[in-house]
N, C-alpha and C positions, 0 to 999 in steps of 0.2 A: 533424425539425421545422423548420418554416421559420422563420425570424428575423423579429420582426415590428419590429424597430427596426435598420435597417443601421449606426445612427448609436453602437451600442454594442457593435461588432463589437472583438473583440482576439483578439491572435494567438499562442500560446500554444508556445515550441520546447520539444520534451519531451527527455527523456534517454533512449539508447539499450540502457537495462538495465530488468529488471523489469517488461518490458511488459505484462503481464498484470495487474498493480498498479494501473498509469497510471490507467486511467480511474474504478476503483473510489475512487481516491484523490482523485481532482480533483472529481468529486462529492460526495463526502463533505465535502471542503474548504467547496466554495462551499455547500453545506447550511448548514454550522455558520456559516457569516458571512452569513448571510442573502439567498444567491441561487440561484441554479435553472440545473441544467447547460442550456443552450439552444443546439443546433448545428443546422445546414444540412448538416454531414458525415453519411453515413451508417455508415460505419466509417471506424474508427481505427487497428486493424490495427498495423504497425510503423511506419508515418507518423512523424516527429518534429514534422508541423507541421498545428497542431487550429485553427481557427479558432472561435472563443467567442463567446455574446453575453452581456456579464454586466453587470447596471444599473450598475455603478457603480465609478467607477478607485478607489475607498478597499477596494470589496470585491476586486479584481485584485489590492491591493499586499498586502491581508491574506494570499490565497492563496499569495501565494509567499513569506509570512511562515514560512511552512507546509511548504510542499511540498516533499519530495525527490525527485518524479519530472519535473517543470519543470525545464528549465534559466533560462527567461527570460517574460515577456511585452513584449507592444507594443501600445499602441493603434494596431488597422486603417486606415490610409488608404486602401488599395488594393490590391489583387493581379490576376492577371491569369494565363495562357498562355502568354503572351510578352510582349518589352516593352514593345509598341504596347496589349496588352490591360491592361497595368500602366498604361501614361501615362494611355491613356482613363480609368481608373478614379479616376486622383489628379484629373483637371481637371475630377471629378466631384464629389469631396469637397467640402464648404460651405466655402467660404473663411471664414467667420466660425469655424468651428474650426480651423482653423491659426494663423490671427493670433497666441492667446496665446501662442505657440510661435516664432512668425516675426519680429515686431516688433524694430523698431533698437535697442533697448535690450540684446537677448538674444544668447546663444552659442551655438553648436551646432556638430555634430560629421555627418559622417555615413559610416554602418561597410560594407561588403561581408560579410556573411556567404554561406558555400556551404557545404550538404552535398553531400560523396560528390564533390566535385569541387574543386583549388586553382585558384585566378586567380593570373594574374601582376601586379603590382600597374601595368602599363597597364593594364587593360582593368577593375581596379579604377578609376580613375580614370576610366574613360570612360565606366562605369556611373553616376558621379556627377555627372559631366557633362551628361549625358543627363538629369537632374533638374534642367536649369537655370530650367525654365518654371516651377518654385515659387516661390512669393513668398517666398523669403527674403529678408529685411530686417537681419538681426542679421548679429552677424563669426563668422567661424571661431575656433573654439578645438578645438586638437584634446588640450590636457592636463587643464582641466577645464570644460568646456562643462553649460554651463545644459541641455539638452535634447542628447539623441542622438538619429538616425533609422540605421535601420537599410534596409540592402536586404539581403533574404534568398532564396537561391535554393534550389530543390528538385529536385535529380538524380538523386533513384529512392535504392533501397536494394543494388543490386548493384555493387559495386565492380569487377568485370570487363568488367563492360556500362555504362559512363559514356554519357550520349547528349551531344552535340556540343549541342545546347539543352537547357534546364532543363523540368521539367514544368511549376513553379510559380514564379511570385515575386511575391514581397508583397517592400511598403513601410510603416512603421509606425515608431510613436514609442515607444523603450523605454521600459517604465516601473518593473520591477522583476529583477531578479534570483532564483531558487529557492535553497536553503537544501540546493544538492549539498556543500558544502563542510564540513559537519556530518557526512557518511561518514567523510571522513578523520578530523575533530577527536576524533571518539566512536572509532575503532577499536577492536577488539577486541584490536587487537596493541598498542594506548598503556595499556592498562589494568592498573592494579597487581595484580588477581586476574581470572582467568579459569578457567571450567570445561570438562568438554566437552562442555558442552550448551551452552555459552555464546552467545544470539543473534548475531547478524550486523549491525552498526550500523545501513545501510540498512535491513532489513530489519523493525526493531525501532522506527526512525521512521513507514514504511508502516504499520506495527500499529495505534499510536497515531494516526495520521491515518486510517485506516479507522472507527476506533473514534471519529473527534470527539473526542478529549480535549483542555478546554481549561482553559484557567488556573482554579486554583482545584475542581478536580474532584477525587474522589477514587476512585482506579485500584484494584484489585485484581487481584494474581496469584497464583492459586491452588495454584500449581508452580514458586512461586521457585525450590526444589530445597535443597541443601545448600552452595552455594557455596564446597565446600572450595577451600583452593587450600592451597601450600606454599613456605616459603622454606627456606637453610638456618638449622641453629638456630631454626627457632619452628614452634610448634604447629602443630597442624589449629586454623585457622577457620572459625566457625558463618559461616548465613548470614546472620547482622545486622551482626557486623563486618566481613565481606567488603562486603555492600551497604556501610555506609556508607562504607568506603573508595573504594570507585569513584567514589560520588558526591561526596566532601570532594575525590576526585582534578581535578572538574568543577567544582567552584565550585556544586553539587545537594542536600547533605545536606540544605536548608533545609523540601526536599520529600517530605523522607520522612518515613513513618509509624513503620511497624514490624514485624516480622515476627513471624508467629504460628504456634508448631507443631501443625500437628494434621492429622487427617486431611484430607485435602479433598473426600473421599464423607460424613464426618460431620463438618462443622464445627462447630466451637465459636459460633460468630454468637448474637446473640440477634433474637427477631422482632422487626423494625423496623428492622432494619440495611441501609442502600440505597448499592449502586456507582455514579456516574456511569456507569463502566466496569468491563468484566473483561477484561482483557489477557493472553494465557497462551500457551506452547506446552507443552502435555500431553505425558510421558513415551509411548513408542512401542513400547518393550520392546526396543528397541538397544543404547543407550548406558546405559540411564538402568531397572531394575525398573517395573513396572506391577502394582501389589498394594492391599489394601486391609487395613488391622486393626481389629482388633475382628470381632464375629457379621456375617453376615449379614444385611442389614435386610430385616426381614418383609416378607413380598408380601402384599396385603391380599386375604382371601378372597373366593373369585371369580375372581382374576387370577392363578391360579397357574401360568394356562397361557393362550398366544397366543391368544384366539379367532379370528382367521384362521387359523393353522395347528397348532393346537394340540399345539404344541411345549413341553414343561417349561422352562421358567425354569431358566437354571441358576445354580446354588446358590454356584459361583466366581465371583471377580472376573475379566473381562474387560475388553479395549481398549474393548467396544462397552458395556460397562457405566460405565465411566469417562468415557466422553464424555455418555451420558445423566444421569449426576451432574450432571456440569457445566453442563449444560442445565439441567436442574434449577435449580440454585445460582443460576443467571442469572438467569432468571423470576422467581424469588421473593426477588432480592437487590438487581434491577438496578431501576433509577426508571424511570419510563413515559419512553419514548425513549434510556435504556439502550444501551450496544454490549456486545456481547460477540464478540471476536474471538482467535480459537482457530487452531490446527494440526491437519489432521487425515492423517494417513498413510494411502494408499493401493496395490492393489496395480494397476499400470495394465492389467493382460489384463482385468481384472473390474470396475474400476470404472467406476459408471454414475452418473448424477448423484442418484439414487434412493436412495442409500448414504448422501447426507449426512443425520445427524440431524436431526429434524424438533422441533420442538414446538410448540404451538399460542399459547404464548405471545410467542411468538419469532419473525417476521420474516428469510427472507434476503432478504440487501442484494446479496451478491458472494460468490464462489467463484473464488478464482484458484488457479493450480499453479504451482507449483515443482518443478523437478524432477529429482529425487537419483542415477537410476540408469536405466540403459535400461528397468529394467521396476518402477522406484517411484517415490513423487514423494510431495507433501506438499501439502496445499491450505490455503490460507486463506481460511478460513471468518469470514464477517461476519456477525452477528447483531443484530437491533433490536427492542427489548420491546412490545409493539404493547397488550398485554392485562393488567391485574394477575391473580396468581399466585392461583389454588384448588388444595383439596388434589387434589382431582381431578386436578388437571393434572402429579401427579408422576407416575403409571404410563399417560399415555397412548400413550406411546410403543409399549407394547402393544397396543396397540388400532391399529396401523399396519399396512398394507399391505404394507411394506419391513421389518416387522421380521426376517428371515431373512435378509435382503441388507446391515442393520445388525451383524448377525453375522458375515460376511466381514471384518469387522476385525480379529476376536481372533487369527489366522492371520497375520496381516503379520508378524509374525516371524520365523516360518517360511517362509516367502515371500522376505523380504526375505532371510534367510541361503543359502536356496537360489540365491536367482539370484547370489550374491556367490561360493558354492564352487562355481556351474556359470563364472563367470567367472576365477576363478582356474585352475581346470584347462585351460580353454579358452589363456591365457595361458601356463602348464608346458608344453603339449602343442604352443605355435608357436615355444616357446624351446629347445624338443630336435629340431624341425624345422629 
Protein backbone atom coordinates (compact mmCIF):
# COMPACT_ATOMS: atom_id res chain seq x y z
CA UNK A 1 0.00 0.00 0.00
CA UNK A 2 1.23 3.39 -0.82
CA UNK A 3 2.07 5.87 1.93
CA UNK A 4 -0.21 8.63 1.80
CA UNK A 5 1.79 10.95 4.24
CA UNK A 6 5.76 10.68 3.48
CA UNK A 7 5.88 12.99 6.31
CA UNK A 8 5.23 10.03 8.94
CA UNK A 9 7.58 7.58 7.48
CA UNK A 10 9.95 5.71 10.26
CA UNK A 11 12.51 3.36 9.94
CA UNK A 12 12.22 0.35 11.78
CA UNK A 13 16.02 -2.24 12.23
CA UNK A 14 14.65 -5.50 13.11
CA UNK A 15 16.46 -8.39 14.82
CA UNK A 16 17.86 -11.23 12.95
CA UNK A 17 16.17 -14.28 14.82
CA UNK A 18 12.44 -15.34 14.64
CA UNK A 19 11.69 -14.08 11.38
CA UNK A 20 8.70 -15.44 10.74
CA UNK A 21 7.44 -13.69 14.15
CA UNK A 22 8.52 -10.21 13.07
CA UNK A 23 5.77 -9.09 11.16
CA UNK A 24 2.86 -10.88 12.83
CA UNK A 25 4.28 -9.04 16.03
CA UNK A 26 4.76 -5.46 14.75
CA UNK A 27 1.15 -5.61 13.57
CA UNK A 28 -0.37 -6.81 16.33
CA UNK A 29 1.77 -4.11 18.40
CA UNK A 30 0.62 -1.09 16.46
CA UNK A 31 -3.06 -2.60 16.52
CA UNK A 32 -3.18 -2.53 20.15
CA UNK A 33 -1.79 1.38 20.39
CA UNK A 34 -3.90 2.55 18.07
CA UNK A 35 -2.28 2.50 14.49
CA UNK A 36 -2.42 0.59 11.14
CA UNK A 37 0.61 -1.34 9.86
CA UNK A 38 1.05 1.05 6.49
CA UNK A 39 4.14 0.11 4.22
CA UNK A 40 5.25 0.88 0.61
CA UNK A 41 7.54 -2.46 1.14
CA UNK A 42 6.06 -5.18 -0.61
CA UNK A 43 7.86 -8.05 1.33
CA UNK A 44 9.76 -8.26 4.32
CA UNK A 45 11.41 -11.39 3.93
CA UNK A 46 14.95 -11.44 5.98
CA UNK A 47 15.45 -7.59 5.41
CA UNK A 48 16.38 -6.08 8.88
CA UNK A 49 15.31 -2.71 7.53
CA UNK A 50 11.14 -2.10 7.22
CA UNK A 51 10.29 1.31 6.50
CA UNK A 52 6.70 2.25 8.44
CA UNK A 53 4.23 4.86 8.16
CA UNK A 54 2.79 5.19 11.64
CA UNK A 55 0.59 8.59 12.74
CA UNK A 56 2.37 9.26 15.57
CA UNK A 57 6.10 9.12 17.42
CA UNK A 58 4.01 8.43 20.96
CA UNK A 59 2.55 5.41 18.99
CA UNK A 60 6.47 4.34 17.62
CA UNK A 61 7.91 4.72 21.28
CA UNK A 62 4.85 2.60 22.67
CA UNK A 63 5.78 -0.17 20.06
CA UNK A 64 9.26 -0.61 21.06
CA UNK A 65 7.85 -0.38 24.56
CA UNK A 66 6.84 -3.78 23.35
CA UNK A 67 8.61 -5.44 20.89
CA UNK A 68 11.18 -8.14 21.08
CA UNK A 69 11.74 -8.47 17.45
CA UNK A 70 12.81 -4.59 16.84
CA UNK A 71 16.07 -3.77 17.71
CA UNK A 72 15.53 0.17 17.17
CA UNK A 73 13.44 2.81 15.32
CA UNK A 74 14.22 6.34 13.63
CA UNK A 75 12.17 8.81 12.40
CA UNK A 76 12.72 8.75 8.32
CA UNK A 77 14.54 11.77 6.85
CA UNK A 78 15.76 10.12 3.97
CA UNK A 79 17.17 7.04 2.24
CA UNK A 80 18.24 6.47 -1.01
CA UNK A 81 20.42 3.86 -3.55
CA UNK A 82 23.38 5.62 -2.95
CA UNK A 83 24.69 8.61 -1.46
CA UNK A 84 23.88 11.10 -4.00
CA UNK A 85 20.10 9.49 -3.91
CA UNK A 86 20.38 9.88 0.19
CA UNK A 87 21.65 13.68 -0.05
CA UNK A 88 18.66 14.46 -2.57
CA UNK A 89 16.20 13.00 -0.30
CA UNK A 90 17.43 14.87 2.92
CA UNK A 91 17.43 18.52 0.95
CA UNK A 92 14.07 17.42 0.51
CA UNK A 93 12.80 17.06 3.89
CA UNK A 94 10.94 20.29 5.27
CA UNK A 95 13.42 22.06 7.01
CA UNK A 96 10.68 23.14 9.52
CA UNK A 97 10.99 19.49 10.69
CA UNK A 98 14.51 19.44 11.60
CA UNK A 99 14.79 22.71 13.32
CA UNK A 100 13.39 21.22 16.66
CA UNK A 101 16.11 18.94 16.40
CA UNK A 102 18.92 21.24 14.98
CA UNK A 103 18.68 24.61 16.89
CA UNK A 104 21.72 26.13 19.03
CA UNK A 105 20.37 25.36 22.06
CA UNK A 106 20.63 21.44 21.31
CA UNK A 107 23.17 18.32 21.12
CA UNK A 108 23.62 15.73 19.11
CA UNK A 109 25.45 12.85 18.13
CA UNK A 110 25.62 11.26 14.78
CA UNK A 111 26.28 7.12 14.68
CA UNK A 112 27.34 4.95 11.41
CA UNK A 113 25.63 1.80 11.52
CA UNK A 114 26.33 -1.27 8.83
CA UNK A 115 24.99 -4.40 8.25
CA UNK A 116 26.78 -7.34 6.88
CA UNK A 117 29.72 -5.04 6.37
CA UNK A 118 32.53 -3.15 9.10
CA UNK A 119 33.91 0.50 8.37
CA UNK A 120 37.03 1.65 9.30
CA UNK A 121 36.27 4.54 11.43
CA UNK A 122 37.78 7.03 8.41
CA UNK A 123 35.40 6.44 6.27
CA UNK A 124 32.95 6.62 9.33
CA UNK A 125 33.98 10.00 9.54
CA UNK A 126 33.74 10.87 6.02
CA UNK A 127 30.30 9.50 5.87
CA UNK A 128 29.45 12.25 8.39
CA UNK A 129 31.15 14.67 6.81
CA UNK A 130 29.27 14.38 3.83
CA UNK A 131 26.19 15.48 6.01
CA UNK A 132 27.72 18.81 6.45
CA UNK A 133 24.75 20.52 4.18
CA UNK A 134 22.29 20.06 7.28
CA UNK A 135 21.59 22.68 9.21
CA UNK A 136 22.86 21.80 12.25
CA UNK A 137 23.03 24.46 14.65
CA UNK A 138 23.56 22.69 18.14
CA UNK A 139 27.28 21.32 19.52
CA UNK A 140 28.35 17.86 19.38
CA UNK A 141 27.99 15.81 22.31
CA UNK A 142 28.96 12.55 21.71
CA UNK A 143 28.47 11.07 25.78
CA UNK A 144 24.98 12.36 26.25
CA UNK A 145 23.46 14.21 23.35
CA UNK A 146 19.96 15.47 23.35
CA UNK A 147 19.08 13.90 19.93
CA UNK A 148 20.98 11.14 17.86
CA UNK A 149 20.83 10.68 13.97
CA UNK A 150 21.93 7.70 12.68
CA UNK A 151 23.20 6.73 9.15
CA UNK A 152 22.47 3.11 8.34
CA UNK A 153 23.74 1.05 5.58
CA UNK A 154 22.24 -2.03 3.86
CA UNK A 155 24.74 -4.77 2.52
CA UNK A 156 22.34 -7.77 1.54
CA UNK A 157 22.22 -10.80 3.89
CA UNK A 158 25.09 -13.00 2.43
CA UNK A 159 28.29 -12.57 4.25
CA UNK A 160 30.37 -14.28 1.48
CA UNK A 161 29.04 -12.06 -1.16
CA UNK A 162 29.64 -8.40 0.54
CA UNK A 163 29.06 -5.90 -2.52
CA UNK A 164 31.80 -2.93 -2.38
CA UNK A 165 28.36 -0.46 -2.25
CA UNK A 166 25.56 -0.85 -0.07
CA UNK A 167 21.90 -1.57 -1.48
CA UNK A 168 20.36 1.03 0.85
CA UNK A 169 21.01 3.86 3.21
CA UNK A 170 18.81 5.71 5.13
CA UNK A 171 19.32 8.72 7.51
CA UNK A 172 16.98 9.18 10.39
CA UNK A 173 16.47 10.40 13.87
CA UNK A 174 16.49 7.57 16.65
CA UNK A 175 13.88 7.47 18.67
CA UNK A 176 13.47 4.34 20.58
CA UNK A 177 15.15 1.28 21.39
CA UNK A 178 13.24 -2.63 21.44
CA UNK A 179 12.89 -4.49 24.57
CA UNK A 180 15.85 -7.28 22.99
CA UNK A 181 17.48 -7.22 26.32
CA UNK A 182 14.34 -8.79 28.19
CA UNK A 183 15.69 -12.28 26.39
CA UNK A 184 18.50 -12.37 28.41
CA UNK A 185 16.92 -10.83 31.82
CA UNK A 186 13.78 -13.56 31.63
CA UNK A 187 16.22 -16.63 30.76
CA UNK A 188 15.14 -19.68 31.23
CA UNK A 189 18.75 -20.51 32.48
CA UNK A 190 18.25 -17.51 35.55
CA UNK A 191 15.26 -19.08 36.79
CA UNK A 192 14.86 -20.76 40.09
CA UNK A 193 12.59 -23.67 38.71
CA UNK A 194 12.40 -24.81 35.37
CA UNK A 195 10.61 -27.80 33.46
CA UNK A 196 11.02 -29.54 30.45
CA UNK A 197 8.42 -27.96 28.67
CA UNK A 198 9.61 -24.98 30.05
CA UNK A 199 9.02 -21.97 27.15
CA UNK A 200 11.83 -20.09 25.60
CA UNK A 201 11.97 -16.30 27.01
CA UNK A 202 11.84 -14.82 23.55
CA UNK A 203 9.58 -16.92 22.49
CA UNK A 204 7.05 -16.45 25.32
CA UNK A 205 7.32 -12.51 24.83
CA UNK A 206 6.14 -13.01 20.94
CA UNK A 207 3.11 -15.00 22.51
CA UNK A 208 2.12 -12.36 24.46
CA UNK A 209 2.64 -9.55 21.89
CA UNK A 210 0.77 -11.71 19.14
CA UNK A 211 -1.89 -12.00 21.64
CA UNK A 212 -2.23 -7.80 22.46
CA UNK A 213 -1.80 -8.38 26.11
CA UNK A 214 -1.89 -5.29 27.94
CA UNK A 215 -1.79 -3.96 31.30
CA UNK A 216 -4.44 -4.83 33.32
CA UNK A 217 -5.77 -7.86 31.16
CA UNK A 218 -6.45 -11.04 32.40
CA UNK A 219 -4.32 -14.06 30.66
CA UNK A 220 -5.20 -17.57 30.89
CA UNK A 221 -3.09 -20.84 30.28
CA UNK A 222 -4.83 -23.64 30.00
CA UNK A 223 -1.58 -26.03 30.22
CA UNK A 224 0.42 -24.42 32.73
CA UNK A 225 1.41 -28.14 33.29
CA UNK A 226 2.74 -29.31 36.74
CA UNK A 227 5.73 -27.23 37.23
CA UNK A 228 7.72 -29.86 39.07
CA UNK A 229 11.14 -28.92 39.52
CA UNK A 230 13.60 -30.41 42.48
CA UNK A 231 16.27 -29.30 44.83
CA UNK A 232 18.35 -31.41 47.27
CA UNK A 233 16.52 -32.00 50.42
CA UNK A 234 12.97 -30.62 49.50
CA UNK A 235 9.88 -31.83 48.00
CA UNK A 236 8.20 -32.00 44.55
CA UNK A 237 6.68 -28.63 43.96
CA UNK A 238 3.04 -27.98 42.80
CA UNK A 239 2.66 -25.64 40.09
CA UNK A 240 1.46 -22.49 42.12
CA UNK A 241 4.61 -22.51 44.32
CA UNK A 242 6.77 -23.11 41.45
CA UNK A 243 4.84 -20.17 39.52
CA UNK A 244 5.12 -17.86 42.22
CA UNK A 245 8.73 -18.35 42.65
CA UNK A 246 9.69 -17.41 39.35
CA UNK A 247 7.68 -14.51 39.38
CA UNK A 248 8.77 -13.17 43.26
CA UNK A 249 12.30 -14.14 41.48
CA UNK A 250 11.15 -10.95 38.85
CA UNK A 251 9.85 -8.56 41.02
CA UNK A 252 5.88 -10.29 39.05
CA UNK A 253 3.97 -12.20 41.86
CA UNK A 254 1.95 -8.94 42.02
CA UNK A 255 0.31 -10.31 38.62
CA UNK A 256 -0.61 -13.24 39.28
CA UNK A 257 -3.86 -14.92 39.71
CA UNK A 258 -3.82 -18.50 40.52
CA UNK A 259 -3.75 -21.72 39.35
CA UNK A 260 -6.57 -24.10 38.98
CA UNK A 261 -6.50 -28.00 38.66
CA UNK A 262 -8.83 -29.46 36.40
CA UNK A 263 -9.27 -30.73 33.22
CA UNK A 264 -8.81 -28.35 30.42
CA UNK A 265 -11.44 -30.33 27.86
CA UNK A 266 -13.80 -29.99 31.11
CA UNK A 267 -13.23 -26.89 32.91
CA UNK A 268 -14.39 -25.88 35.91
CA UNK A 269 -15.44 -22.00 34.59
CA UNK A 270 -18.78 -20.88 35.29
CA UNK A 271 -20.87 -19.08 32.27
CA UNK A 272 -19.72 -15.61 32.14
CA UNK A 273 -16.24 -16.12 32.68
CA UNK A 274 -14.24 -13.96 29.88
CA UNK A 275 -10.15 -13.88 28.84
CA UNK A 276 -8.72 -10.86 27.59
CA UNK A 277 -6.39 -13.71 26.50
CA UNK A 278 -5.60 -17.39 26.10
CA UNK A 279 -1.95 -17.89 26.04
CA UNK A 280 -0.85 -21.67 25.80
CA UNK A 281 1.48 -24.27 24.38
CA UNK A 282 -0.57 -27.51 24.44
CA UNK A 283 1.03 -30.90 25.43
CA UNK A 284 2.19 -32.84 21.82
CA UNK A 285 2.60 -36.26 23.32
CA UNK A 286 6.69 -35.85 23.48
CA UNK A 287 7.74 -34.71 26.51
CA UNK A 288 4.59 -34.05 28.14
CA UNK A 289 1.08 -37.05 28.04
CA UNK A 290 -1.96 -35.82 25.86
CA UNK A 291 -5.06 -37.47 27.72
CA UNK A 292 -8.31 -36.63 28.96
CA UNK A 293 -10.35 -37.78 32.44
CA UNK A 294 -13.34 -38.32 33.14
CA UNK A 295 -16.30 -40.00 30.24
CA UNK A 296 -16.41 -39.09 27.10
CA UNK A 297 -18.39 -36.04 26.26
CA UNK A 298 -21.52 -36.93 24.45
CA UNK A 299 -21.73 -36.06 20.65
CA UNK A 300 -25.22 -34.75 20.21
CA UNK A 301 -27.51 -36.74 18.00
CA UNK A 302 -27.12 -36.42 14.43
CA UNK A 303 -23.48 -35.63 14.70
CA UNK A 304 -22.16 -39.00 15.50
CA UNK A 305 -20.64 -39.11 12.19
CA UNK A 306 -18.72 -36.45 9.80
CA UNK A 307 -21.23 -35.56 7.17
CA UNK A 308 -18.59 -35.04 4.63
CA UNK A 309 -17.00 -38.15 5.11
CA UNK A 310 -18.82 -40.10 7.21
CA UNK A 311 -16.34 -41.17 9.34
CA UNK A 312 -17.27 -42.40 13.23
CA UNK A 313 -16.18 -40.03 15.77
CA UNK A 314 -13.95 -41.47 17.74
CA UNK A 315 -14.58 -42.35 21.03
CA UNK A 316 -10.55 -41.61 22.43
CA UNK A 317 -8.90 -38.62 23.23
CA UNK A 318 -6.76 -37.28 20.47
CA UNK A 319 -4.07 -34.32 19.65
CA UNK A 320 -6.90 -33.14 17.07
CA UNK A 321 -9.36 -33.57 19.79
CA UNK A 322 -7.62 -31.47 22.24
CA UNK A 323 -7.00 -28.53 20.12
CA UNK A 324 -10.67 -28.39 19.13
CA UNK A 325 -11.28 -28.16 22.99
CA UNK A 326 -9.29 -25.43 23.10
CA UNK A 327 -10.92 -23.83 20.31
CA UNK A 328 -13.86 -24.28 21.85
CA UNK A 329 -12.82 -22.89 25.36
CA UNK A 330 -11.77 -19.72 23.40
CA UNK A 331 -14.92 -18.82 21.66
CA UNK A 332 -16.89 -19.17 24.48
CA UNK A 333 -14.47 -17.67 27.17
CA UNK A 334 -12.49 -15.08 25.15
CA UNK A 335 -14.24 -11.25 24.94
CA UNK A 336 -15.17 -10.00 21.56
CA UNK A 337 -11.65 -9.16 20.20
CA UNK A 338 -10.08 -11.82 22.32
CA UNK A 339 -6.47 -13.64 21.16
CA UNK A 340 -5.94 -16.95 21.59
CA UNK A 341 -2.62 -17.87 20.66
CA UNK A 342 -1.51 -21.68 20.73
CA UNK A 343 1.36 -24.26 19.52
CA UNK A 344 0.39 -26.50 17.19
CA UNK A 345 2.82 -29.55 16.12
CA UNK A 346 3.14 -30.52 12.74
CA UNK A 347 4.39 -33.14 10.55
CA UNK A 348 6.24 -31.23 7.63
CA UNK A 349 5.79 -33.98 4.46
CA UNK A 350 1.98 -33.53 5.15
CA UNK A 351 1.21 -30.46 6.41
CA UNK A 352 -0.80 -28.17 4.41
CA UNK A 353 -2.33 -24.93 5.78
CA UNK A 354 -5.76 -26.68 5.66
CA UNK A 355 -4.76 -28.71 8.85
CA UNK A 356 -5.06 -25.72 11.01
CA UNK A 357 -8.23 -25.72 13.13
CA UNK A 358 -10.79 -23.81 12.12
CA UNK A 359 -13.83 -22.29 14.00
CA UNK A 360 -16.31 -20.02 13.09
CA UNK A 361 -15.92 -18.09 15.81
CA UNK A 362 -12.47 -17.49 15.62
CA UNK A 363 -10.53 -15.31 13.16
CA UNK A 364 -6.85 -16.20 11.87
CA UNK A 365 -4.51 -13.51 12.41
CA UNK A 366 -0.99 -15.46 11.73
CA UNK A 367 0.48 -18.88 11.32
CA UNK A 368 4.24 -18.76 11.79
CA UNK A 369 6.79 -21.92 12.07
CA UNK A 370 9.30 -22.99 14.05
CA UNK A 371 11.15 -25.52 13.43
CA UNK A 372 12.19 -28.63 15.57
CA UNK A 373 13.56 -31.09 13.14
CA UNK A 374 14.22 -31.80 9.52
CA UNK A 375 10.79 -33.19 9.19
CA UNK A 376 8.73 -31.44 12.34
CA UNK A 377 8.17 -28.05 13.39
CA UNK A 378 5.63 -26.36 15.47
CA UNK A 379 3.51 -23.26 14.39
CA UNK A 380 2.14 -20.49 16.13
CA UNK A 381 -1.19 -20.25 15.76
CA UNK A 382 -2.92 -16.67 16.38
CA UNK A 383 -6.41 -16.52 16.86
CA UNK A 384 -9.11 -13.32 17.32
CA UNK A 385 -12.86 -13.75 18.43
CA UNK A 386 -14.81 -12.02 15.69
CA UNK A 387 -18.39 -13.67 16.84
CA UNK A 388 -19.94 -14.55 20.32
CA UNK A 389 -20.17 -18.22 21.26
CA UNK A 390 -23.60 -20.52 20.43
CA UNK A 391 -24.10 -23.92 21.38
CA UNK A 392 -23.93 -24.57 17.91
CA UNK A 393 -20.78 -23.60 17.33
CA UNK A 394 -19.08 -26.44 19.59
CA UNK A 395 -19.30 -29.40 17.05
CA UNK A 396 -18.96 -27.47 14.04
CA UNK A 397 -15.89 -28.34 13.42
CA UNK A 398 -17.65 -31.42 12.09
CA UNK A 399 -19.39 -29.99 9.78
CA UNK A 400 -15.69 -29.10 8.02
CA UNK A 401 -14.24 -29.93 4.92
CA UNK A 402 -10.70 -30.64 6.50
CA UNK A 403 -12.04 -32.57 9.19
CA UNK A 404 -9.88 -35.92 8.07
CA UNK A 405 -6.69 -33.61 7.43
CA UNK A 406 -7.48 -32.31 11.22
CA UNK A 407 -6.93 -35.89 12.04
CA UNK A 408 -3.37 -36.12 10.88
CA UNK A 409 -2.33 -34.84 14.14
CA UNK A 410 -3.12 -37.53 16.36
CA UNK A 411 0.00 -39.33 14.51
CA UNK A 412 2.80 -36.75 15.20
CA UNK A 413 3.91 -38.90 17.71
CA UNK A 414 4.68 -41.48 15.85
CA UNK A 415 5.93 -39.46 13.35
CA UNK A 416 7.99 -37.42 15.30
CA UNK A 417 9.69 -40.70 16.98
CA UNK A 418 10.16 -42.21 13.69
CA UNK A 419 12.13 -39.67 12.17
CA UNK A 420 14.36 -39.40 15.52
CA UNK A 421 15.26 -43.58 15.32
CA UNK A 422 15.57 -43.09 11.49
CA UNK A 423 18.21 -40.28 12.55
CA UNK A 424 19.81 -42.07 15.05
CA UNK A 425 20.73 -45.15 13.01
CA UNK A 426 21.49 -42.99 10.23
CA UNK A 427 24.17 -41.30 12.78
CA UNK A 428 25.47 -45.32 14.31
CA UNK A 429 25.82 -46.39 10.80
CA UNK A 430 28.40 -43.11 9.77
CA UNK A 431 30.20 -43.67 13.09
CA UNK A 432 31.21 -47.44 12.21
CA UNK A 433 31.92 -46.10 8.69
Amino acid sequence: MAMSCPLNRYLLLMAQEHLEFRLPEIKSLLSLFGGQFISSQETYGKSPFWILSIPSEDIARNLMKRTVCAKSIFELWGHGKSPEELYSSLKNYPVEKMVPFLHSDSTYKIKIHTFNKTLTQEEKVKRIDALEFLPFEGKVNLKKPQHIFSVLEDYGLDPNCIPENPHNIYFGRWIADGQRELIESYSVKKRHFIGNTSMDAGLSFIMANHGKVKENDIVFDPFVGTGKASRKNQKWRGPDENIRANLRQYGLEKYYLDVLVSDASKPSWRKGTYFDAIITDPPYGIRESTRKTGSQKEIPKGMEKCPESHVPVSLSYHLSDMFFDLLNFAAETLVLGGRLVYWLPVYIPEYTEEMVPWHPCLRLISNCEQKLSSHTSRRLITMEKVKKFENRDEYSHLLSDHFLLYQGHNSFREKYFSGVTKRIAKEEKSSQE
